[in-house]
N, C-alpha and C positions, 0 to 999 in steps of 0.2 A: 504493500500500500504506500503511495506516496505521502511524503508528511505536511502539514496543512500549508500553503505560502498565499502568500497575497499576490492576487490577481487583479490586474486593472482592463475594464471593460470601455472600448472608447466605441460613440455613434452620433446620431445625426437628428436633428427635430423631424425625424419621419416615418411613420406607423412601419412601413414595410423593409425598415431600415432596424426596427426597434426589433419588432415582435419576434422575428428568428432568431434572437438571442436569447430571447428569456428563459425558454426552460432550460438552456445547456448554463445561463446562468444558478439557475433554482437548482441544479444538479450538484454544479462544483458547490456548491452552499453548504448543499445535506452531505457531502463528502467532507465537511470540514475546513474549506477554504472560507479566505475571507475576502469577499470579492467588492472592487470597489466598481461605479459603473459612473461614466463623465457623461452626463447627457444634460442636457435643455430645460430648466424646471418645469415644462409642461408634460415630460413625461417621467417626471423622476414618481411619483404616487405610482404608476405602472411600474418599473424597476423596480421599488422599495418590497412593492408585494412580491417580489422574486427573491427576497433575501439580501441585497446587494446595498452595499452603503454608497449613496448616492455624492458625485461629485458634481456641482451644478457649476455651468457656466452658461453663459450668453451668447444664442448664433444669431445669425445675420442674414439666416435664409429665408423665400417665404414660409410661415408655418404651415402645419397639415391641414390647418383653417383657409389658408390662403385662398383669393379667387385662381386656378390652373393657367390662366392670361397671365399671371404675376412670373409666371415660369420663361416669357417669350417662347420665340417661335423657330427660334436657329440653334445650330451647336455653340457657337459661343454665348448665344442667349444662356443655355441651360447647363456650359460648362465653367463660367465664370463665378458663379456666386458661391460654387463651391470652393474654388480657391479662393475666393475674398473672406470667405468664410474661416477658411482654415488658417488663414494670415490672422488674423484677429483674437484665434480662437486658440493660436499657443500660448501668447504671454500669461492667458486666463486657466490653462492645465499647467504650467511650468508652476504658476504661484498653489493653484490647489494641491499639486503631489511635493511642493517641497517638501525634505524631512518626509517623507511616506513612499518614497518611491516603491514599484510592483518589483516581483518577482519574473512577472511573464507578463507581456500586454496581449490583450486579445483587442481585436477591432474590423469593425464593418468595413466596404471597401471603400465607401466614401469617407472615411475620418482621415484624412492625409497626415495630420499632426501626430497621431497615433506611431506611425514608421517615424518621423522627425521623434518623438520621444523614444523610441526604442533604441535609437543609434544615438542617443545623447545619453541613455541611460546602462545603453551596454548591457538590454536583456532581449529573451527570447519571442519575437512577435508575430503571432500570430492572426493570422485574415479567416472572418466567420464570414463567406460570399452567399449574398441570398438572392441571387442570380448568378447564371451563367459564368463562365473562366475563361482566358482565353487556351484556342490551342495552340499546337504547331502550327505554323504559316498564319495563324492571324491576324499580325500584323500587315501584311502583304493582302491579306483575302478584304481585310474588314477595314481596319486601321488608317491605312493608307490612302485606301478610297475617301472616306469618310473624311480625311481633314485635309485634301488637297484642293477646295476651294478656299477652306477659311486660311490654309497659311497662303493663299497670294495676295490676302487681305493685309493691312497695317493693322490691324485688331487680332487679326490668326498671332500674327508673329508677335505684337505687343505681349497676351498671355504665355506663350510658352518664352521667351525673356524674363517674365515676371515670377514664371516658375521655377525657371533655372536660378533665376538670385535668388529666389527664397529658398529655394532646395540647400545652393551653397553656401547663404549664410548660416548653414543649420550643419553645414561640414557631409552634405550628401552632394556627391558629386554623379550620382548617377543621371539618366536623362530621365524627365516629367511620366514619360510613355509607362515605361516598364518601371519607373514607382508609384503611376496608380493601377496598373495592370497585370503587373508582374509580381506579386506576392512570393517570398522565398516560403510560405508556407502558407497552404489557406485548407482551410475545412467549407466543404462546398456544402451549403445546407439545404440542395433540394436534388429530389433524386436524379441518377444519372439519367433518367426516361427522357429526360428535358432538356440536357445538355446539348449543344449543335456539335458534330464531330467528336463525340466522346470518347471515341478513338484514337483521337492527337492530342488528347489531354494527357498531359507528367502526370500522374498518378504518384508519381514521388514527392511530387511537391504540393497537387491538390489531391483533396482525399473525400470521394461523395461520402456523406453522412445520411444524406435525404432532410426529411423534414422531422424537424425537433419541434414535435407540437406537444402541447397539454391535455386534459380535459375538457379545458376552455369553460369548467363549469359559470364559474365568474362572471362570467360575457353571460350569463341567461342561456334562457331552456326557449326554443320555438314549439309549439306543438302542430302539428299536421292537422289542419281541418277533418271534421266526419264529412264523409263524401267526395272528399278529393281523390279521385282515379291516378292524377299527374299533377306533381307538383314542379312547377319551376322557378329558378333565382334566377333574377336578373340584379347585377351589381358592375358598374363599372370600379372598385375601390373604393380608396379613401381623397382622392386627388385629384384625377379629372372625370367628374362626377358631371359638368355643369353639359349637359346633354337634354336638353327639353324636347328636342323633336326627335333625339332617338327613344326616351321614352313612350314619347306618344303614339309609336310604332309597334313599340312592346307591346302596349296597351290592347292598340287594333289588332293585333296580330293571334293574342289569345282569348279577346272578348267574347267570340262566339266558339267557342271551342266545350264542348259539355263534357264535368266533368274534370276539367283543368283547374289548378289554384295558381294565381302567380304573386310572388313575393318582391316586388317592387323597391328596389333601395335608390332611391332617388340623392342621397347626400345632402350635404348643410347649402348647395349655391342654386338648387331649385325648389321651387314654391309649389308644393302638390296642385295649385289651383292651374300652374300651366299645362297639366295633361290635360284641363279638359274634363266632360264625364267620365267616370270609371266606373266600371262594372262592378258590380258585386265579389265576382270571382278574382276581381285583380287587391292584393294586399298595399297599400304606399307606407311606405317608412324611409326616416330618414336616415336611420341606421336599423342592420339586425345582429343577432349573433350568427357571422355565415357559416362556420363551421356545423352545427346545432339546425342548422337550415338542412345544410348540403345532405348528413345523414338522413334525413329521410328526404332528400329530391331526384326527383326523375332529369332534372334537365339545370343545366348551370349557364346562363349568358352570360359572358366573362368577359373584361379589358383583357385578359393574357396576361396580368400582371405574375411575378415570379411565386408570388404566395396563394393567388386565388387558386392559379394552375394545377399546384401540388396537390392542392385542398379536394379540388376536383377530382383529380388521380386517385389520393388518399380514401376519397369516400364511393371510390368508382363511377362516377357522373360523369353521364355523355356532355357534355360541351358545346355551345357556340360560344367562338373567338371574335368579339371586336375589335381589336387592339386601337389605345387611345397613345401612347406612348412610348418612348425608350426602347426596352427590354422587348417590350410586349407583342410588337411585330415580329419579333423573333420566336417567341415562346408560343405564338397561333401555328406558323409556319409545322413549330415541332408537335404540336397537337393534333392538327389538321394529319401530317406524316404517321403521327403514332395509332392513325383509324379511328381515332377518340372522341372526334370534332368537327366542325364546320369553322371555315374561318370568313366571316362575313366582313370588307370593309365598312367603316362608320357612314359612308355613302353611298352603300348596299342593300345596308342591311332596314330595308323596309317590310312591311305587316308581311307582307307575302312572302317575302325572302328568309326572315324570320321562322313564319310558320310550315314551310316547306323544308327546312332544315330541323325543326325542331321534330316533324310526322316520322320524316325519314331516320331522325337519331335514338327516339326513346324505345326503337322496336324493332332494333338490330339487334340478331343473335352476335354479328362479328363485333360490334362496335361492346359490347355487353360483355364478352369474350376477352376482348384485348384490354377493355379494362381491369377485369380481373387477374389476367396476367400481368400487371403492370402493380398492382394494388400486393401479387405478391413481391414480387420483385424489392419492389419497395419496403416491406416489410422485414428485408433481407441486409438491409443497408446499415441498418445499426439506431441511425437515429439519434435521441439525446447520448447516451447510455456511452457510445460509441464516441460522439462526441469530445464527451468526460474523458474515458477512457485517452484519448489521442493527446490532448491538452496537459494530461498529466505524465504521457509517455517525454513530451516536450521539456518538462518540466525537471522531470527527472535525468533527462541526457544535458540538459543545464546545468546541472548541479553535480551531474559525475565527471 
């Protein structure tokens, strides 16, 4: 057994950044470590209840309340704030871990300061990715493509200069790319089902865990209507929620449908009153507990965000993929591939488009099939347990 050392937990004001740590947090807890976790006081009440003693500081990003506009609309839009973020956001963990430094840092992929403290403090650090790695060549395949408009820009070139002096004033002389990409260790926290090319992934260096979920008792209990034949969620997340006429599509789409229940998470940036009439059979909320949904639903409409994904896998639900987002055009692509899904663009996917993907999914033997292959698969990976386990293998080839 390892003996107990402190652990410092670094992440980001963002639900889907937070929540994949928690239980591998709430684990190394009951094993006796003393875990501390630097995040944003609007989410430290969520970490606290995992055990974890909370280091609060102040970010700069939009919060998970944000209007999704706040995010812009380009890659420098939605890659910048993250480094200004993280520029601001060490002087504010340098003063909280004085005197306290960890043992091991553990850190989401977007905490950058995280690696900057780990090579200042000369300990072992580790990346929890709640999405996607990259693989072999993809830099070349992905990478490359991807930012050879914005450096012909004075803006492209302005940020990576600004990352390169803040990397080297911090004594990292490596390049931006491969220190936010290239983790010397990371625990991939969703199953490999999801990974693109999971083939040319180092498995030396990244290691699937899958998904480190809870009970979720906390989050509330849904109960399934009497009379419901098919239940379905529809959730775009926590983040780019603000969709009124693709809900209003949902809406038409299951209205007449006898028999159907649909569970409607509309988010905090739409007003139930812009669907319009709703049906009896259609449920509005501005949040649920989805997990507690999913287990008894026949059908999951999904952004493809990295967490919904799993959840859906996890509970074996057929899928339609919207993707709103990031990751999440990626994560439809591998849903749609793994027989699971339907991937509808957001200016697709209309009542009919909708309901002819959803007839066709809830009543495949293959589609029904491959989720349960998938569901065990998953259940093979390890998960928290495993997690734990790896974090303390780290810890211990540290200390010998």
């Amino acid at each position: 057994m390892t003996s107990p050392a402190h652990i410092a937990m670094f992440s980001i004001a963002a639900h889907g950044h937070v929540n994949p740590s928690l239980e591998v947090i709430r684990e190394l807890v009951a094993r006796g470590h003393r875990v501390t976790y630097a995040v944003p006081p609007l989410f430290a009440e969520k970490v606290a209840e995992a055990g974890a003693e909370i280091k609060p500081w102040n970010s700069t990003l939009p919060g998970p309340d944000a209007d999704p506009e706040a995010w812009g609309t380009t890659l420098l839009d939605n890659v910048e704030p993250f480094l200004d973020d993280a520029i601001q956001a060490l002087p504010q963990l340098v003063e909280a871990y004085e005197g306290d430094e960890p043992d091991l840092i553990l850190h989401d992929i977007a905490s950058y300061p995280a690696r900057v403290l780990g090579h200042r403090w000369g300990v072992p650090v580790v990346s929890l990715s709640p999405c996607l790695v990259a693989w072999e060549g993809y830099e070349k395949e992905v990478g490359e493509p991807m930012w050879e408009e914005p450096l012909k820009t004075e803006r492209g070139r302005a940020y990576y200069a600004r990352f390169h002096a803040w990397l080297e004033e911090n004594g990292i002389t490596m390049h931006p790319d491969p220190f936010v990409g290239r983790p010397a260790r990371s625990l991939v926290l969703i199953p490999k089902a999801l990974q693109p090319n999971a083939d040319r992934v180092d498995e030396k260096t990244c290691t699937f865990v899958g998904a480190c979920q809870g009970d979720r008792a906390a989050e509330g209990e849904w109960q399934r209507p009497e009379g419901a034949e098919k239940v379905v969620l529809v959730s775009l997340g926590s983040a780019f929620t603000k969709q009124p006429a693709f809900y209003r599509e949902c809406v038409a789409a299951f209205a007449g449908q006898p028999g159907w229940h649909v569970v409607l998470q509309i988010g905090r940036h739409v007003d139930a009153a812009e669907l319009g009439d709703v049906p009896e059979n259609v449920e509005v909320r501005s949040w649920v507990p989805q997990l507690s949904v999913l287990q008894q639903a026949d059908l999951f409409v999904t952004h493809a965000g990295a967490g919904g994904s799993q959840e859906g896998l996890a509970t074996a639900t057929p899928m339609i993929a919207v993707p709103q987002a990031a990751d999440q055009f990626g994560n439809a692509d591998m849903l749609q591939g793994l027989g699971v899904a339907r991937y509808l663009p957001t200016e697709e996917a209309t009542a009919e488009a909708l309901r002819t993907a959803a007839l066709a999914l809830v009543d495949d033997p293959e589609v029904a099939g491959r989720l349960k292959e998938i569901q065990a698969q998953m259940a093979q990976e390890g998960g928290t347990r495993r997690a734990a386990d790896l974090i303390e293998a780290e810890l211990a080839a540290a200390r010998a």
